[in-house]
C-alpha positions, 0 to 999 in steps of 0.5 A: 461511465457512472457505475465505473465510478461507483466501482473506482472510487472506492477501491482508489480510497482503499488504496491510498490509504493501504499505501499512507503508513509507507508513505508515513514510515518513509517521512520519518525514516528518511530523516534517519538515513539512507538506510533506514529508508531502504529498509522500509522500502524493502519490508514494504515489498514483502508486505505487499507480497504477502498481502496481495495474495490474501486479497485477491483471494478474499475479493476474489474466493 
């Protein structure tokens, strides 16, 4: 279970912090409206589209 850790903990920091700008964006765009707020939610799937393809290839190749 200790090297599972060592495995998991990493990558679970490396995601939150992937996902703190969005989380941010949100906080402030949503005191701008409702369709500010959509539309950071929108790029963030295209972002993640783009993104996550380059690093499975870069973990992954």
């Amino acid at each position: 279970m200790g090297n599972i850790w060592h495995l998991a903990f990493p990558m679970s920091i490396s995601s939150l912090l992937m996902a703190l700008p969005t989380t941010l964006d949100m906080f402030w765009m949503g005191k701008l409206g409702v369709a500010a707020l959509a539309s950071v939610g929108i790029v963030q799937s295209l972002r993640m589209a783009i993104i996550s393809p380059i690093i499975g290839l870069s973990v992954g190749g």
